[in-house]
LUMVEX-788779 format. One line per 8 residues: their letters; for each residue x, y, z of C-alpha. Coordinates in steps of 0.1 Angstrom, whole numbers. Each point is the difference from the previous one (the first is absolute). Layout:
<rs>
a> X/Y/Z  ...
</rs>
This chain:
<rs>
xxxxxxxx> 214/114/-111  14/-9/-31  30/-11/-19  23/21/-29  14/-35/-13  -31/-12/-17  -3/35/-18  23/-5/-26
xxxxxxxx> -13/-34/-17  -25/11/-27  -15/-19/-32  22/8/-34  -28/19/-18  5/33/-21  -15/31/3  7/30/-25
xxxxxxxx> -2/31/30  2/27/-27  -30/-8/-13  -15/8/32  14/34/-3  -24/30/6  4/37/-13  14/23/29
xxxxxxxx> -24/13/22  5/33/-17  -9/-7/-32  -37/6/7  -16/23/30  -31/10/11  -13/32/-13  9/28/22
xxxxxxxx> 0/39/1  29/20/18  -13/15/27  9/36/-12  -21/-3/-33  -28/-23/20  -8/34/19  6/25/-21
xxxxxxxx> -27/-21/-22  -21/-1/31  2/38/8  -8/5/-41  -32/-18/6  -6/9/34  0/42/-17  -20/-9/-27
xxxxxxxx> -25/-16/24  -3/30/17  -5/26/-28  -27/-27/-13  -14/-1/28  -4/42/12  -9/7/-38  -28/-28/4
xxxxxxxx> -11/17/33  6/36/-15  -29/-2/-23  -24/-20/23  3/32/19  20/-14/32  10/31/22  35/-18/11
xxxxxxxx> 11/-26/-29  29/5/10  -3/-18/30  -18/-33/-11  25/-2/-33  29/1/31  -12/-22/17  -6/-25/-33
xxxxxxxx> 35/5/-11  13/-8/36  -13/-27/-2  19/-12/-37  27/8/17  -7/-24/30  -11/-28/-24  32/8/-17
xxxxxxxx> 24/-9/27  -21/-25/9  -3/-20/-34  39/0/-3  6/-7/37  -24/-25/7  -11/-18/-28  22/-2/-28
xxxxxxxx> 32/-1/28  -22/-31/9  -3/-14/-35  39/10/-10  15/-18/35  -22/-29/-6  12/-3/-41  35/7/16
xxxxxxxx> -5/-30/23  -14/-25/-24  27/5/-24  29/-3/24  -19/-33/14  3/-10/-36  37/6/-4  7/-19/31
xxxxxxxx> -19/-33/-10  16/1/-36  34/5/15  -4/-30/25  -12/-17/-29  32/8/-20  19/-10/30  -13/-35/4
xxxxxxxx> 0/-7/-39  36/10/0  10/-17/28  -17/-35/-17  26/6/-27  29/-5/26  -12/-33/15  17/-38/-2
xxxxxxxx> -17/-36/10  6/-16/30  27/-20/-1  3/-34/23  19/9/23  -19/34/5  -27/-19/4  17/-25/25
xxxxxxxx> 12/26/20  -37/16/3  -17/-28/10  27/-8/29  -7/37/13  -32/-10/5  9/-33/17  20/18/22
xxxxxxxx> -24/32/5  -29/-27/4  21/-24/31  8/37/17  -40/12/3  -5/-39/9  23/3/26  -14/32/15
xxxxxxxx> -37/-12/-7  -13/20/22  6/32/-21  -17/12/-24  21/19/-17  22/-25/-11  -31/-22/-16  -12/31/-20
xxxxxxxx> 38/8/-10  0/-35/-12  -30/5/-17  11/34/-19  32/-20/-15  -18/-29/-12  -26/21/-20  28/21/-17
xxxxxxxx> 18/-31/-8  -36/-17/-14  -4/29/-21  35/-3/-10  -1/-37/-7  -34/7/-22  14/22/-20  31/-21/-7
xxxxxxxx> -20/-27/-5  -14/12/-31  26/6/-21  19/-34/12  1/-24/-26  -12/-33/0  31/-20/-2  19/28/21
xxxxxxxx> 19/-12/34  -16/28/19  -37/-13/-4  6/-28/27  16/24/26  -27/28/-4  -24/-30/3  15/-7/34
xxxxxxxx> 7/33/11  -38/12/-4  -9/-32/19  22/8/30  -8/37/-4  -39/-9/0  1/-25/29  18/25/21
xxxxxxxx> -23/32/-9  -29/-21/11  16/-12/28  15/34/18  -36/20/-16  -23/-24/21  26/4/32  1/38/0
xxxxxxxx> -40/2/-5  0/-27/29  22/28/21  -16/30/-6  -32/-13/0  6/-12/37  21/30/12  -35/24/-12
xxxxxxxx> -23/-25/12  17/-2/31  4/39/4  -39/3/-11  -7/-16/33  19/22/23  -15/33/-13  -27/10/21
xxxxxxxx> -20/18/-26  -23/-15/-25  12/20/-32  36/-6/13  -3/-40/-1  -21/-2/-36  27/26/-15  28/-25/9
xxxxxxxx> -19/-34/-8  -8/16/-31  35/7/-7  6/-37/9  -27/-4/-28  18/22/-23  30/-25/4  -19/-30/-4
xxxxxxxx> -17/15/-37  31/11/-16  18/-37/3  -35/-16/-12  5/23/-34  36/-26/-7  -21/-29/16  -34/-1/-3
xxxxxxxx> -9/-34/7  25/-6/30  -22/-13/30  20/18/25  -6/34/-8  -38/-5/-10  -2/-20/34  20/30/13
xxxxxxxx> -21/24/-13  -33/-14/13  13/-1/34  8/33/3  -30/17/-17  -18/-23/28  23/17/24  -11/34/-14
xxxxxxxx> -37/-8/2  4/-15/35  16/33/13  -30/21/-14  -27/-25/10  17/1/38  6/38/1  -39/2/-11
xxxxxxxx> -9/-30/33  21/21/21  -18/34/-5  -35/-12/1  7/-19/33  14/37/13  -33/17/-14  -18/-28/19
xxxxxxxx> 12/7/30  -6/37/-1  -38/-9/-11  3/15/-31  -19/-29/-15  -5/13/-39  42/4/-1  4/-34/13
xxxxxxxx> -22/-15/-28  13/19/-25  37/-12/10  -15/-34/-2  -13/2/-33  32/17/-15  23/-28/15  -30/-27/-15
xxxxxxxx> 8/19/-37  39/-8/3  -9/-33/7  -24/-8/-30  32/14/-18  25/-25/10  3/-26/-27  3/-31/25
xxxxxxxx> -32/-19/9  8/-19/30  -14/-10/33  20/29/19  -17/29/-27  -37/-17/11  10/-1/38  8/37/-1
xxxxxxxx> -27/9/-16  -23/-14/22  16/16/29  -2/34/-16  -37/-5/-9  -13/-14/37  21/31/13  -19/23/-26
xxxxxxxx> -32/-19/15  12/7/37  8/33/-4  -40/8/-17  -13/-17/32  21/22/19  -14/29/-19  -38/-7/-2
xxxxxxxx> 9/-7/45  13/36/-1  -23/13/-18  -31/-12/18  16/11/37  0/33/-17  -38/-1/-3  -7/-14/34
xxxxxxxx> 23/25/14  -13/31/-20  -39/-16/11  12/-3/38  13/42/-5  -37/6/-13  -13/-22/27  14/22/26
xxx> -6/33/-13  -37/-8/-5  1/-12/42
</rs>
């Protein structure tokens, strides 16, 4: 969601559009038959390929030249059709294409160097009247904190007016009146895009997490933590350094590793159960790789771990037990037959 009233404030630089200027698209065209004279060239060659061809046969001593020289100059004819309608149809539409994509970005280009010519500074009370939009846009999302709408709303404005202010900024002059109030308007504007960024992350990033933890499938809860991710990445590119979105960030690609390290526990304690001892350790062992992933060392990882392995040990017990009852049983069959 944005706002038309910051659109009109641009920095008093001049462009000359004309020289931008290309030569209609006319001017210059691919090279391209009509199709009338295209075939009648192609039936041309397509006959002369054919009396080549019989005369060629005729004194080899063929009995029906006439046949294979038919069939050759068929098949002119085909590759004919084919050249025109296929590959250089291809080769024209493409041309045709690239140089209409190059019309379009020269004409933007003209648009926005002509519309440069039209601009006028900021005046004070422009500026004023901007920054007490914000004010009031910023105490209406704070108000209803719990959307996130009106945080990323908030958000929107104040980037358009910092890019606004930049520009202004550098044509102010030093002694001008307006370099104190852009001065205080990009420190309002800052403080309240960092403030209504780091809420709306905070929001989202609960409301997937959240959602993530209802879904009863494994790919449906890391799709939406990972969209929670996505959220959390795209404010660290304005703040880097902010320890609440790297702290945030950490704690959900725990969350992520903890769902696929649980899923993994919960599928070889299943395959357990139904004695399929291999599957069981295998489970085991995946849900051990996502935890030599996670990042954290702490005393819960090496508790986990050590659960996951004694269970790996349990379940080879179990196996080697199954395994030698099979033998005693299979002995006990022999046993009895030999009786």
């Amino acid at each position: 969601m944005t706002d038309n009233r910051f659109r009109n404030q641009q920095p008093p630089r001049r462009f000359n559009a004309n020289r931008l200027k290309r030569s209609p698209p006319n001017s210059r065209s691919p090279f391209w038959l009509p199709a009338s004279s295209f075939y009648v060239l192609t039936v041309a060659v397509s006959i002369a390929t054919f009396f080549v061809v019989w005369a060629i046969l005729q004194e080899g001593g063929e009995n029906s030249p006439w046949i294979a020289a038919g069939i050759g100059s068929s098949i002119i004819l085909v590759l004919g059709v084919v050249l025109r309608e296929v590959v250089l149809r291809k080769a024209r539409n493409r041309y045709l294409r690239a140089e209409r994509q190059l019309d379009k970005n020269i004409e933007k280009l003209v648009s926005s160097a002509r519309g440069v010519n039209n601009v006028h500074k900021l005046s004070l009370k422009r500026n004023s009247q901007l920054v007490e939009q914000l004010q009031k846009k910023s105490e209406a999302a704070r108000t209803l904190s719990h959307l996130p709408d009106g945080h990323w709303e908030v958000f929107e404005l104040c980037n358009e007016y910092l890019s606004l202010n930049e520009v202004q900024m550098q044509h102010v002059g030093v002694g001008s009146p307006r370099l104190a109030a852009l001065r205080r308007g990009r420190d309002i504007a800052e403080g309240f895009r960092k403030h209504h960024l780091l809420r709306w992350v905070e929001i989202e990033t609960k409301i997937f997490t959240e959602r993530a933890n209802l879904q009863p499938e494994l790919a449906d809860k890391i799709n939406l933590a990972q969209t929670a991710l996505l959220t959390i990445e795209s404010a660290l590119k304005f703040y880097p350094d902010e320890e609440q979105l790297i702290d945030s960030k950490s704690a959900l690609k725990e969350f992520i590793g903890s769902v696929k390290i649980s899923h993994r526990i919960e599928n070889a304690e299943k395959e357990a159960f139904k004695e399929n001892y291999r599957k069981a350790v295998g489970q085991y062992r995946d849900a051990l790789f996502y935890l030599a992933r996670e990042d954290v060392q702490s005393s819960e990882k090496e508790v986990i771990a050590a659960r996951i392995n004694a269970e790996i040990e349990r379940i080879r017990a179990l196996e080697k037990g199954s395994a030698k009852k099979t033998g005693n049983d299979k002995k006990f069959v022999v046993n009895d037959e030999d009786n």
